[in-house]
C-alpha positions, 0 to 999 in steps of 0.5 A: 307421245313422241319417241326420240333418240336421246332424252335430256340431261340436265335441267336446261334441257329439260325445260327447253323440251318442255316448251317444245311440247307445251308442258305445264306444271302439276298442283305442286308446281313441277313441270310435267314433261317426262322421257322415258322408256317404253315397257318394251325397252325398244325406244325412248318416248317424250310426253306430257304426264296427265297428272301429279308427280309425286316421290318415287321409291329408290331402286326402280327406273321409271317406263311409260306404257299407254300415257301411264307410269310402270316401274321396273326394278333396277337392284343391280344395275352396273351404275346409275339406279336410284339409291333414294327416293326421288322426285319424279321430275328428276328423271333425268337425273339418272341417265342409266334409267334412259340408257337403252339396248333395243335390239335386245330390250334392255337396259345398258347397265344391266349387267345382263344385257348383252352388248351391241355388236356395233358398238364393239366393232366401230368404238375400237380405234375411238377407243384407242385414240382417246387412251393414247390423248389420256395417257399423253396428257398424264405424261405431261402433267408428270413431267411438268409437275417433277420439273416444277418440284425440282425447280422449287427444291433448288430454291428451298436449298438456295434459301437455306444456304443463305440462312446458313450463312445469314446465321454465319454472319451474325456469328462473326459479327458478335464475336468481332462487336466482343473484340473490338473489331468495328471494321467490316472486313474480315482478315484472312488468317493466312494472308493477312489481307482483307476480303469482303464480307460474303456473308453480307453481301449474300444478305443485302442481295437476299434482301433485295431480291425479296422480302418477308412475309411481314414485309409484304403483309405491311405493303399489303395493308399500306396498299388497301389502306390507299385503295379502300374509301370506307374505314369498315371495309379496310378493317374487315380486309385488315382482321383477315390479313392479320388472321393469316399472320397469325395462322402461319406464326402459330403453325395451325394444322394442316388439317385446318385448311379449308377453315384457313380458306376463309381468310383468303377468300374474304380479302377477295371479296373485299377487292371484288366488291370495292375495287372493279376500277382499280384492280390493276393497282392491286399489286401488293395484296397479290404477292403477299397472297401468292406467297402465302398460298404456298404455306402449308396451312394453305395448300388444298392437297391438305384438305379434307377430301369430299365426303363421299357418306350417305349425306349425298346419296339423294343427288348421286348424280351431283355427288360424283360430279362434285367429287370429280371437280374437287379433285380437278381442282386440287390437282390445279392448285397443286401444280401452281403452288410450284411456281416460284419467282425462279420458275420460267414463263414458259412453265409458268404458261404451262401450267396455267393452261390445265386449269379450265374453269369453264365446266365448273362455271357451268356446272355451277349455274346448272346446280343453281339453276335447280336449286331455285327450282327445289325451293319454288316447290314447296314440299319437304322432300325438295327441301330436303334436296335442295339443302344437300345441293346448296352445301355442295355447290358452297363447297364447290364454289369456294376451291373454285373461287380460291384456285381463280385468285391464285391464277390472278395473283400468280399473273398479277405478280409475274406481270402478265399482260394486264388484259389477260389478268383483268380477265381472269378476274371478271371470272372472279367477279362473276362468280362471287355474283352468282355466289351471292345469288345463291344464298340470296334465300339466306339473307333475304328470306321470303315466305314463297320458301318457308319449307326449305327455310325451315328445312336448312339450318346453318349449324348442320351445313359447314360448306354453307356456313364457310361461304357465308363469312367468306362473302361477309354475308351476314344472316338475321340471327335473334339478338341475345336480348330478345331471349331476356324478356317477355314478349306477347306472340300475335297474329299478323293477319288478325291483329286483335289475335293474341296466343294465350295458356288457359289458367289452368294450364291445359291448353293454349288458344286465340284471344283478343284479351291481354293478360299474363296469361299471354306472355311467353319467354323464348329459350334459346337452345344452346349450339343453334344460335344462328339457326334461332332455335329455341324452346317456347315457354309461359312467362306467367309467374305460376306457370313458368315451367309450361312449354309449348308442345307440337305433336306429329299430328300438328295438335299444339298442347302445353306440358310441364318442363322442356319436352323431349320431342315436338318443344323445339321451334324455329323462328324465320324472319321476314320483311313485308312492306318493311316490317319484321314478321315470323313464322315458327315452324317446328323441328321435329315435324317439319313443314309444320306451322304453328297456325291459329284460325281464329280468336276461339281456335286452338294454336295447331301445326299446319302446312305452308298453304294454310300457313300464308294465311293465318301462320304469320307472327309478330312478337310484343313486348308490353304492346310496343314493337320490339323486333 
């Protein structure tokens, strides 16, 4: 047990600390190097734990005394105590639990703690330089942000004066057309003399100045048409393009902004995933897409802000990181909206320069990082853990991606050296991969992370729901044809082993005989489609209304009609050796397996260590494959 001065904050941290000491991992798989207070609250002390980590209440922070764990309540605290159970592991995950005064032995943000008195003393200048630097910054992005706005006032009262006269002229060129009149100067009542037409003449420079979003939607298409080789990807590109033409013709709500994201993203992960070589050439697509990111259905200071309920109380520490990179980048997409093609370069580099998107990467890959490590450890806690941190990395990942493509399409447009945009879009490209990689689980499910595979749902995380279509990643839903007939549910690993009801209904077993006894009818429950929840229901013809029931115990029996509680199943596929195969996990008992020991047992619910064996399906239909 070493004592040391700081303990580790994140995860990467974590792990280097733990080779250095030569850690293992507990039964459960979590690493057991800890860092923790002593009793005495005089040092921090760095060790590996003889023994399983397991769920800690909330409310306490965690000390070590003689190799042993003790608890003290932190109820109170200024910030930073546990607000729900947690993992022992994820001690580093509250730092106010680590945060030390030895010379008074006590906590930091104990509010009865007294401070140090050197801190007082030597943090003051400190102190004072750091406000000044704040307040200077805030000064700055005010300035820049009225500068910006008013230059993008001028160019809307600009605009408006040429539609003025734009209507002005269509006016006076129906009334001339009604007269007779087909010369196309006007006749100065007093003089009598000819003057050029100003009104068209302001259009036909409007006209050659810019172009309408119509016009820039069909240089767009023409663009992608010549840039794309395959027919599919130009059409998945086209369909969102005429998404957002048809989101600005209507006048979609402003509340629809994160939604209306989507369509954005998705013509950025076409261009990412087919044009690396050629993006230079991508010039239209940019200005259509910067134009249209200054609509009002596409501006993020419209969205709906994080939520800040209890759905996040489990990871605080991610939460309030979370809800401070999503206001950092609200803020960075505010001030580039301003930037018009009237907006001077110097503004233009001004305002490129407060967006860093370096934290957030890195923030990113850290939250990934423990994500992988929630799903390799197979409880339902960290399940539970690890679908909170996904629907937040999701949405955070999508603001990111969504303000990178509008610093490439603001560069792009402005024609900025074409290194300096080429990297702005590897940021992209990077990370659409770690996208990608991420919910790489989703769309390639694998039995090692059957908890948090039936822990997760899609239809209860929008953010993972969003990112998924703005990626095209597409997840295995069961086809609406599966549900239309019968199937025969069989054992993989005992491929003799069939389920079967009992003739009189009491019951369903093992058997090796194939009877209509044997067949089943999967229901699907309506709203959760995509999550292929469904009730299991016999398909013999006396006992149509008999459901499969699991209850808390993991006992399997069959009751009549749908059961309120324990007659909801999941069904997860995954590919062995190329061939489909299902698990079926229950939704009211999670981390429970429906599971059969042999062809004379009973069907029960087990954990996902007994489920490897024996937990594993394939649906039948009339003895043929059918999935």
């Amino acid at each position: 047990m070493t004592p040391v001065d700081v303990c580790p904050q994140n995860l990467t941290k974590v792990l280097e600390a733990a080779k250095k000491l030569g850690c293992g991992n507990d039964d459960y798989g979590k690493n057991q190097y800890l860092c923790l207070p002593n009793v005495n609250k005089t040092s921090l002390i760095e060790f590996c734990y003889k023994g399983t980590l397991g769920l800690q209440e909330k409310g306490f922070c965690l000390q070590v005394s003689e190799g042993k764990l003790t608890r003290t309540s932190c109820v109170g605290f200024l910030s930073g105590c546990p607000e729900s159970p947690f993992i022992t592991s994820d001690f580093y995950k509250y730092s106010a639990c680590q945060e030390l005064n030895p010379e008074h032995q006590c906590y930091k943000f104990d509010p009865h703690c007294p401070p140090k008195n050197d801190v007082e003393t030597n943090d003051t200048p400190a102190t004072i330089c750091i406000l000044v630097v704040y307040i200077g910054l805030v000064i700055f992005f005010i300035a820049l942000f009225c500068i910006l706005s008013f230059c993008r006032r001028r160019r809307k009262r600009r605009r408006r004066q040429f539609n003025a006269e734009d209507i002005e002229g269509e006016i006076l060129k129906d009334n001339q057309e009604e007269n007779g009149k087909r010369d196309p100067q006007l006749v100065d009542e007093n003089t009598g003399h000819s003057e050029p037409d100003k009104s068209r003449k302001r259009i036909e420079t409007r006209e050659a100045k810019g172009t309408s979003l119509e016009k820039l939607k069909d240089a767009t298409l023409k663009e992608m048409k010549k840039l794309l080789k395959e027919d599919r990807e130009f059409t998945w590109l086209k369909n969102a393009v005429l998404s957002i033409m048809h989101c600005i013709e209507i006048d979609t709500e402003t509340n629809d902004v994160y939604k209306n994201m989507q369509d954005v993203l998705q013509i950025g992960t076409r261009i990412t995933q087919n044009l690396k070589q050629s993006i230079s050439e991508v010039k239209a697509t940019c200005t259509f897409l910067a134009t249209v990111l200054q609509k009002d259905q596409y501006l993020l200071k419209n969205i709906k802000r994080f939520d800040d309920g209890e759905e996040y109380s489990e990871l605080r520490p991610a939460r309030t990181l979370g809800i401070r990179l999503e206001e950092r980048l609200i803020l960075s997409s505010t001030f580039f909206t301003q930037i018009t093609e009237d907006t001077p370069s110097n503004m233009i580099d001004a305002s490129l320069q407060i967006f860093s998107e370096i934290e957030t990467v890195n923030v990113l890959e850290r939250w990934q990082s423990d994500f992988e490590q929630y799903i390799r450890t197979s409880n339902v806690e960290s399940a539970v853990l690890a679908t909170i941190l996904l629907n937040l990395y999701c949405r955070i990942a999508m603001l990111h991606s969504y303000v990178l493509w509008q610093v490439y399409c603001i560069k792009q447009s402005h024609n900025y050296d074409q290194s300096t945009t080429n990297g702005v879009f590897e940021i992209i490209d990077r990370c659409h991969k770690s996208s990608v990689n991420m919910l790489e689980c989703l769309e390639h499910p694998k039995v090692d992370h059957a908890v948090f595979l039936t822990v997760f749902h899609i239809t209860e995380n929008g953010n993972v729901e969003y990112h998924l279509k703005s990626l095209g990643i597409k997840t295995h839903v069961v086809d609406e044809s599966f549900y239309e007939r019968n199937h025969y549910i069989q054992c993989k690993n005992l491929p003799d082993v069939k389920l079967q009801i009992k003739k009189d209904g009491s019951s369903i077993w093992g058997t090796t005989e194939t009877t209509d006894y044997g067949k089943f009818r999967f229901e699907s429950v309506e709203g959760r489609e995509m999550d292929n929840i469904c009730y299991i229901r016999s398909a013999h013809d006396d006992l149509t209304n008999h459901y499969i029931q699991m209850k808390s115990d993991g006992s399997c029996r069959i009751v009549k009609n749908r059961p309120d509680q324990g007659g909801k199943w999941k069904l997860v596929q995954i590919m062995i050796h190329n061939h489909p195969s299902f698990f079926i996990s229950s939704l009211d008992w999670r981390g429970k397996f429906l599971y059969i020991e042999s062809a004379t047992e009973k069907l029960k619910g087990e954990e996902y260590f007994n489920m490897m064996e024996r937990g594993l399906w394939k649906f039948r239909e009339d003895f043929e494959t059918y999935m």
